[in-house]
C-alpha positions in Angstrom: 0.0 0.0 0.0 1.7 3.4 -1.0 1.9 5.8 2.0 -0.4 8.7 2.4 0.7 12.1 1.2 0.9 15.2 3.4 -1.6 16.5 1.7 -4.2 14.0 1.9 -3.2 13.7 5.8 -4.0 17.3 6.2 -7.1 16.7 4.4 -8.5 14.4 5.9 -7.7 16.3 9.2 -9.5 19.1 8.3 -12.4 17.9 6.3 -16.1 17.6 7.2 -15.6 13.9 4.9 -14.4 11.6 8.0 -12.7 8.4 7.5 -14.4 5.4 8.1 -14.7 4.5 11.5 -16.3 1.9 14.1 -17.2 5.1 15.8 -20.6 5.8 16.8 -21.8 8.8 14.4 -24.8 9.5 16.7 -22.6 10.1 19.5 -23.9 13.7 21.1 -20.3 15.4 21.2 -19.7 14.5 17.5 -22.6 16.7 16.4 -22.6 18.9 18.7 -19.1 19.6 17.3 -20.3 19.6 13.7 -23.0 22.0 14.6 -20.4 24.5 15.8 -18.4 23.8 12.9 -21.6 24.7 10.2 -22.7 27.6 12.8 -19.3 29.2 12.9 -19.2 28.9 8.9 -22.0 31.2 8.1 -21.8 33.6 10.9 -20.8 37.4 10.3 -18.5 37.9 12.9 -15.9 35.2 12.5 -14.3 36.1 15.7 -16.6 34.9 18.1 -15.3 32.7 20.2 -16.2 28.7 20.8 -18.7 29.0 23.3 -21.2 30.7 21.3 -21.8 27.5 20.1 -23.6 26.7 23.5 -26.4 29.3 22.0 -28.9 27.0 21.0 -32.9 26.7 20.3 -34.8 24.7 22.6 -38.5 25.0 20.6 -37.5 21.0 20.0 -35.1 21.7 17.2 -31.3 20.9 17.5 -29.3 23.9 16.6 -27.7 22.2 13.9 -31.0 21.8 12.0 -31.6 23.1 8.7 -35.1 25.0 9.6 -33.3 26.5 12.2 -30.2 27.6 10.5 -32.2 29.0 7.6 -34.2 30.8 10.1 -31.0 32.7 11.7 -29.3 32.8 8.4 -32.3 34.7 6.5 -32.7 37.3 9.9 -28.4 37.9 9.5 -29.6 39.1 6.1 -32.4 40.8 6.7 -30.7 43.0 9.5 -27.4 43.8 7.1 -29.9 45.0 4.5 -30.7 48.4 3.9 -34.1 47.7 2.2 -36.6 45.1 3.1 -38.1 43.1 0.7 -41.2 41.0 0.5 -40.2 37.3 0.3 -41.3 34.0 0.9 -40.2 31.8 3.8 -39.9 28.2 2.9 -39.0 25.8 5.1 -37.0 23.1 2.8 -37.8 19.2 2.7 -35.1 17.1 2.3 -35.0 13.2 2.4 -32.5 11.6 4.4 -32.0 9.2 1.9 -30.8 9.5 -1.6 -29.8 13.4 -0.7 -26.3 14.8 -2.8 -26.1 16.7 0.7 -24.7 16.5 3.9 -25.1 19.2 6.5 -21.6 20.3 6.4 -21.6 20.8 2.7 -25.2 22.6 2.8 -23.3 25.2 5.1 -20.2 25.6 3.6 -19.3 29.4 2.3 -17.3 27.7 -0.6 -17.9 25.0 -3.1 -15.9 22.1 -2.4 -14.5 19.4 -4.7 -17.1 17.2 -5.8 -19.4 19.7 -7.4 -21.7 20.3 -4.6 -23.7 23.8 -4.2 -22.6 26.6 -1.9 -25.0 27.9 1.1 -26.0 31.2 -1.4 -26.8 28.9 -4.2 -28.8 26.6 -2.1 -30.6 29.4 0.0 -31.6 31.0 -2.9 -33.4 27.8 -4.7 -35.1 26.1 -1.5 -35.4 28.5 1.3 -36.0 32.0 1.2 -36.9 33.7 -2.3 -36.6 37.6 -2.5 -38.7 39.6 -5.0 -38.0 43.1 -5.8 -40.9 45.4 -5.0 -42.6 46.9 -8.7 -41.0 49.7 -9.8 -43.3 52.5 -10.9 -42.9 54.3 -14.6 -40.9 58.3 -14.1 -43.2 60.7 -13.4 -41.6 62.6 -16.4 -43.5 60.2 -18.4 -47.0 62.1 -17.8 -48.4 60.9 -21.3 -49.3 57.6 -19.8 -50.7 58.7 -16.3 -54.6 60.3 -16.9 -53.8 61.9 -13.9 -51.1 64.1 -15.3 -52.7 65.3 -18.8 -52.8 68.3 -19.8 -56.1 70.4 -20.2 -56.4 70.1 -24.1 -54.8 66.4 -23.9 -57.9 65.4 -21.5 -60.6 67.2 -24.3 -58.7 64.8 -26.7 -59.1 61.7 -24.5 -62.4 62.4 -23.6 -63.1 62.6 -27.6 -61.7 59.5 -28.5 -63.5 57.7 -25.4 -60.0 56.3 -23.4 -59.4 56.6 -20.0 -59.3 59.9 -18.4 -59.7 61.7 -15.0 -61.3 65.3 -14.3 -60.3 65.1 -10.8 -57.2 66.8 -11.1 -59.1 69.8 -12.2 -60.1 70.9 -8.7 -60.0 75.1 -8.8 -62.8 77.4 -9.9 -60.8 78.8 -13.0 -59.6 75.1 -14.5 -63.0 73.9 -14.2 -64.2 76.8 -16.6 -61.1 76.4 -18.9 -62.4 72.4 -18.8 -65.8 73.5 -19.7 -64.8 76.4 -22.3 -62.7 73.9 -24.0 -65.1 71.0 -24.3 -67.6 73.7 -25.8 -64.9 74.9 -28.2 -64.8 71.0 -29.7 -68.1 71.1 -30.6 -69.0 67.8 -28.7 -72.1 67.3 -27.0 -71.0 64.2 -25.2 -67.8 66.0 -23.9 -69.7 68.6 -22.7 -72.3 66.8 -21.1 -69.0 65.0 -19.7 -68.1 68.0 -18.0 -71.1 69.3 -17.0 -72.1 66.3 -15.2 -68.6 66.6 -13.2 -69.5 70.6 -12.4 -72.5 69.3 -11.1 -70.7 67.2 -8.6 -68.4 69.8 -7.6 -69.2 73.3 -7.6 -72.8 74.2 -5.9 -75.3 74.7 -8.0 -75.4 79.1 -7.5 -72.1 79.0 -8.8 -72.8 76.5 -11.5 -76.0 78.6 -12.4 -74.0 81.8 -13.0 -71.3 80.7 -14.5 -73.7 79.1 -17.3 -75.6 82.0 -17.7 -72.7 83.1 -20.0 -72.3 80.6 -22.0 -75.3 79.8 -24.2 -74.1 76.3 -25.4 -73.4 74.5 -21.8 -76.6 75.7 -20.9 -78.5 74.5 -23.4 -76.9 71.4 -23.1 -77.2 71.4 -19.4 -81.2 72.2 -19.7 -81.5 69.0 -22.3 -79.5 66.8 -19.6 -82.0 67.8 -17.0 -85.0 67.1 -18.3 -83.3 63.6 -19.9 -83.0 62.5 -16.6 -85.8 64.2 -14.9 -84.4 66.5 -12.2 -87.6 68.5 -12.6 -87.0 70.5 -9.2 -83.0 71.4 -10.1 -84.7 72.4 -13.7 -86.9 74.9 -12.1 -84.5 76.6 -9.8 -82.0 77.2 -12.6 -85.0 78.7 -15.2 -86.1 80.7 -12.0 -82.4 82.3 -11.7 -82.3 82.2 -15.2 -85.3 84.8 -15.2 -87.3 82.2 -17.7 -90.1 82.5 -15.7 -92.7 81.1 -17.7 -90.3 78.1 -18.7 -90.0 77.5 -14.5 -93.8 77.9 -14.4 -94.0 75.3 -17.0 -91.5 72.8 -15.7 -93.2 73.0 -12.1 -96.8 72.6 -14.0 -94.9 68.9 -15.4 -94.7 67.9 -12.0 -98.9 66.5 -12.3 -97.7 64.2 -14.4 -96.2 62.0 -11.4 -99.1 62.4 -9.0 -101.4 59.3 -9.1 -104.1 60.7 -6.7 -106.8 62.3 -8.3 -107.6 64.5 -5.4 -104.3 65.8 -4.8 -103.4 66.0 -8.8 -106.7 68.4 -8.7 -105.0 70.3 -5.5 -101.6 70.5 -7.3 -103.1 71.9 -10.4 -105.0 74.8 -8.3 -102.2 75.9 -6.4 -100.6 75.9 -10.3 -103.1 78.9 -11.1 -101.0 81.3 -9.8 -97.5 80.5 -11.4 -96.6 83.0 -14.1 -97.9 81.5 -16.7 -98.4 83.5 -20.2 -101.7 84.5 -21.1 -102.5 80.9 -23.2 -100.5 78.8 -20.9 -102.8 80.0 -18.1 -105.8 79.6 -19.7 -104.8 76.1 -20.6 -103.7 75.4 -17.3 -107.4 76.5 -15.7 -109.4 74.1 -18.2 -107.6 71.4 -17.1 -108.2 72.3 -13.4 -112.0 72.8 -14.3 -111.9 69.5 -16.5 -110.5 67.2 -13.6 -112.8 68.7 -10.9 -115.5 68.0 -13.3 -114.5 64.8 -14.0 -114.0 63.4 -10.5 -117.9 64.7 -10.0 -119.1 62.6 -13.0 -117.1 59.4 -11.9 -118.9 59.6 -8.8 -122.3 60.2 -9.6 -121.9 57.5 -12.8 -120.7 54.9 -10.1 -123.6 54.6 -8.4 -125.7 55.3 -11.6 -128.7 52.9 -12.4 -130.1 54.2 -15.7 -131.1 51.7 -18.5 -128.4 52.8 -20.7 -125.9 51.7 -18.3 -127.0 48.8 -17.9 -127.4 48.5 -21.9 -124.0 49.3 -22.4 -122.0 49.4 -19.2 -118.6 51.8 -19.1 -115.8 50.0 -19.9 -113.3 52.8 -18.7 -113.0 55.8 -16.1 -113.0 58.9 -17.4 -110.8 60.7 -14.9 -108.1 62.2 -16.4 -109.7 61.5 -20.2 -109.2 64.6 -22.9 -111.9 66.9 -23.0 -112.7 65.7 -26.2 -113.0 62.4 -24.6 -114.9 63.4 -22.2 -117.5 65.0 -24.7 -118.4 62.1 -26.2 -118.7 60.4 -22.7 -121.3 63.1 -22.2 -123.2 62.7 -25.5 -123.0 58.5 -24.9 -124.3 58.5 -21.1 -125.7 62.2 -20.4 -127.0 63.7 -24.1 -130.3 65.4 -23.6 -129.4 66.5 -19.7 -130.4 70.5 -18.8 -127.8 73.0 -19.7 -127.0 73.7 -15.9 -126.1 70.0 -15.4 -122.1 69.3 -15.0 -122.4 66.1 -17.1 -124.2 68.0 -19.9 -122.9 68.2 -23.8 -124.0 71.6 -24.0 -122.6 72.8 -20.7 -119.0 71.1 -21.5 -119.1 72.7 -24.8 -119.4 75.9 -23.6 -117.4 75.8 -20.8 -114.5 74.7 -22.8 -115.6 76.5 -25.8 -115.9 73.6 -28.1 -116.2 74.7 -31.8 -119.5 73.8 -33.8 -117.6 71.6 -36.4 -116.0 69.2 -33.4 -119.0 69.3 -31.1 -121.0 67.8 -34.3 -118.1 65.2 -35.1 -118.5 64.1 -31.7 -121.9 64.2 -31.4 -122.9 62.5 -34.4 -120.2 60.0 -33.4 -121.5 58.6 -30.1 -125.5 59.0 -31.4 -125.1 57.1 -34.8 -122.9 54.3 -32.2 -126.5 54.5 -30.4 -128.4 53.9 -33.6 -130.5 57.1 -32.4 -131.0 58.2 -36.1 -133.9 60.7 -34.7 -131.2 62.4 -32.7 -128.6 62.9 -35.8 -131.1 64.6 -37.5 -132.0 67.0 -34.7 -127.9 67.9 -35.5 -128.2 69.1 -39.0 -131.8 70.8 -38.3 -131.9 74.2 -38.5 -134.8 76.9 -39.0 -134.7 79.5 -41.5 -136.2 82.7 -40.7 -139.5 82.0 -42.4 -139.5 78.9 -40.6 -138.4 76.5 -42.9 -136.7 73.3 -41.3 -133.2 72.7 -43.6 -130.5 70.6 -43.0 -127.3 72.1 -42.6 -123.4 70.5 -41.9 -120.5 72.6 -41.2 -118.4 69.3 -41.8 -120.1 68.5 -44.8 -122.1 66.0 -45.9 -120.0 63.2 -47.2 -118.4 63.3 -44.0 -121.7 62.8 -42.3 -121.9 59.7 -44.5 -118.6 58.4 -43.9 -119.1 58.3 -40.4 -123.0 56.9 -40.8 -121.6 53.9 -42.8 -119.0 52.7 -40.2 -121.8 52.7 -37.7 -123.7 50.9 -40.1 -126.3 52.9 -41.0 -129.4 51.9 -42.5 -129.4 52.3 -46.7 -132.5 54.9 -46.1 -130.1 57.0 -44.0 -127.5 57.1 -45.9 -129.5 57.8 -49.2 -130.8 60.6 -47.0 -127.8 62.5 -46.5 -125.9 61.3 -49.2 -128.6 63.0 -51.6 -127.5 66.5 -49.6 -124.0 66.2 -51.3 -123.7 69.3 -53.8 -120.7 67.7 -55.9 -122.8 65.5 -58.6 -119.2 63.7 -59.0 -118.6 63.2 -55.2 -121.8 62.2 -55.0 -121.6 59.3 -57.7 -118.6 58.1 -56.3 -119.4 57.4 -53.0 -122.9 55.7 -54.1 -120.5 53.6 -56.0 -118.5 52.9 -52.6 -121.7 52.0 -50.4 -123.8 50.5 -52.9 -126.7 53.4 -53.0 -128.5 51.9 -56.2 -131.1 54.8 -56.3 -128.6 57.3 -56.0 -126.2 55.9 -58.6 -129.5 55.9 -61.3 -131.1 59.2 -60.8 -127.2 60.5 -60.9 -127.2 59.2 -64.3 -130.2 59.8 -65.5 -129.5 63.7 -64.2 -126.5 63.6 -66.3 -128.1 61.9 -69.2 -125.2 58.9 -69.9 -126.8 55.9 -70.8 -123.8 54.2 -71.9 -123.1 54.2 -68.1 -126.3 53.4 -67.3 -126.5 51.0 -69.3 -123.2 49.3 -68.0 -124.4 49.4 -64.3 -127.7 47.5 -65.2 -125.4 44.9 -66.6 -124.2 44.3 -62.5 -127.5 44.5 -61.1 -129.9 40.8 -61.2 -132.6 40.8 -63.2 -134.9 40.4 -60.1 -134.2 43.7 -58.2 -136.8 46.5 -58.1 -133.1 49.2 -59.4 -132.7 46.7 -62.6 -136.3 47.4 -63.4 -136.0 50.8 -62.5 -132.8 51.1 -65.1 -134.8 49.4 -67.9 -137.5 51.4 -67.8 -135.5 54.8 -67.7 -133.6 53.2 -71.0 -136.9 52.8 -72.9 -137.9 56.3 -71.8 -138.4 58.2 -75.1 -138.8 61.6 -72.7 -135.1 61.4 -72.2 -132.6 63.3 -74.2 -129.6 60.8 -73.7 -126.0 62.2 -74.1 -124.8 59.0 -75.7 
């Protein structure tokens, strides 16, 4: 066997790779010893003397444990740093068996021969990871930061619809520049934009006056109200504005959201005195008059026990109905009632000053429904001064007929008034329409065309009293045809 070199004695002296020995490796001085060897290895202060190694942790761990020299290792580095950063602490598993490691070698400042890993390298795989906190963009870089833009740069942003921010606009004057320069764009949505932000952050005296001089954000500021309803901010601003009849208008809206007839009718009373202009007000006092009138009827009808009720019972309320509406309710259910009734035609028509020409449409309308034929002629009635009964329309006569046909008239009726129409040639086409035989003959024979004569027998049976009638006008020899 060749002797050992010097060198090889010296390293085996001073190695943590023993020799092999009958020794007992679990003996308690042994690893104690070891300990103090991988302990002393890692420790800043490489002065400190041998009985530090008598510093150990009793939570159950030997001081020569790897959780427990990561532990001290990882608060040494954290204590010599000047910046702490976030990290996870690991605690690292390794199996006993089949490890590359030994505890010396895991501890060892310097790699060794045999390829194994120094502490760093180990540390910084297993055990504790470090991770850099993210490091914000310069601030010189203001392009990509909403919050930094630039008056003109926001307007642009805003256009385009990215991301932007208007809190950075927090004084009196920016917040004008902001608004002046989404009004010189010419974009409603930018403007709206702003406004909407105004609204948030100036009060709304200041917000008033400042849009008193500029026409454009107010009338887009007016529009935006009554888009989303804010009926009672709408008023107040008209009412600084000095649009008094516009405020008087706007509060007068406010009806529509009241359900309750009773206080709708209250609402609209106390209405009478807004300043209204001289139409508006009239307006506004018929409709006062029309409801209180109403809400009268609908009770009194409720509890009403007349035939034609019964006949044809109401199939609606007529609270809240037009006044036209309402007419015709009254010439339906109430016609023939005294003047001095509330529920009368002729005291609703002259209350609410109801033209001649739509209190006969109306009229006529609900009576011919009725099939009260007596009372559409008691319409068109009139007495001359001699006395002479003469109908008379001031919606003419064919549309008298018009409307007598889609309440299906009798033929007799509508001969009636159909022979009142002046125009021979209006007259002849709407006996066409309705099928008026007679009228459609002694039309012809008045304008003397027996070749269309002639050609409406040919439609007629043989069997009807107007064929007949035809023939014997044809064979007429009084009758100086025209063809």
């Amino acid at each position: 066997m060749t002797r050992a070199k010097p060198e090889d004695d010296e390293y085996w002296n001073s190695s943590k790779f023993k020799a092999f020995t009958f020794d007992d490796d679990d003996d308690e001085f042994s690893r104690l010893k070891e300990s103090k060897r991988a302990v002393n290895s890692i420790l800043v202060d490489e002065d400190e003397d041998e009985d530090d190694v008598e510093r150990v942790n009793w939570s159950g761990e030997p001081v020569g444990s790897i959780s427990w020299s990561v532990k001290e290792t990882a608060s040494s580095i954290r204590s010599g740093s000047e910046q702490s950063f976030p990290k996870i602490d690991t605690t690292p598993s390794l199996s006993k068996q089949g490890s590359g490691y030994s505890l010396s070698a895991l501890f060892k400042a310097k790699s060794k021969p045999g390829g194994f890993q120094s502490f760093s390298e180990s540390f910084s795989d297993t055990s504790v990871r470090t991770y850099a906190p993210e490091l914000q963009r310069p601030r010189s870089d203001g392009k990509d930061f909403v919050s930094d833009l630039s008056l003109e740069e926001t307007v642009r942003r805003m256009q385009k619809g990215r991301t932007y921010s208007l809190e950075k606009f927090r004084s009196l004057q920016d917040k004008l520049l902001l608004l002046d320069e989404a009004v010189a764009v010419y974009d409603g949505n930018v403007i709206t934009a702003v406004l909407i932000y105004l609204k948030k952050s100036l009060s709304k005296e200041i917000l008033f006056r400042e849009l008193m001089a500029r026409d454009v954000a107010l009338h887009h500021y007016v529009h935006y109200l009554k888009e989303m309803g804010e009926q009672k901010l709408l008023v107040e601003l008209l009412k600084a504005l000095g649009r008094t009849e516009d405020m008087a208008l706007m509060q007068y809206k406010e009806h529509l959201n009241i359900k309750d007839e009773g206080r709708r009718r209250d609402f609209l009373k106390n209405c009478l005195s807004l300043p209204f202009s001289q139409d508006d007000a009239t307006h506004v006092q018929d409709h006062y008059t029309l409801l209180e009138r109403q809400i009268i009827i609908e009770a009194s009808d409720k509890k009403a026990q007349e035939d034609i009720f019964k006949k044809f019972p109401r199939k609606a309320s007529i609270l809240n109905m037009p006044i036209i509406t309402t007419l015709y309710y009254s010439c339906f259910y109430h016609y023939g009632e005294p003047e001095g009734t509330y529920s009368s035609p002729a005291n609703i028509r002259k209350t609410f000053r109801i033209s001649e020409k739509q209190y006969i449409l109306t009229s006529l309308g609900a009576r011919a429904k009725l099939k009260s034929w007596f009372d559409v002629d008691s319409l068109f009635n009139t007495k001359n001064w001699l006395g002479y009964t003469k109908k008379r329309s001031p919606i003419g006569f064919h549309r008298v007929v018009d409307i007598l046909q889609k309440n299906n008239a009798p033929v007799q009726v509508l001969e009636e008034y159909m022979n009142l129409i002046d125009d021979p040639e209006l007259k002849l086409s709407m006996a066409l329409k309705y099928k008026c035989h007679d009228i459609v003959i002694n039309t012809y024979r008045d304008l003397k065309d027996r070749h269309q004569l002639t050609l409406y027998k040919e439609k007629l049976d043989q069997d009807t009293v107007e064929y007949r009638k035809i023939q014997k006008l044809l064979n007429d020899g009084q009758i100086r045809w025209k063809n």
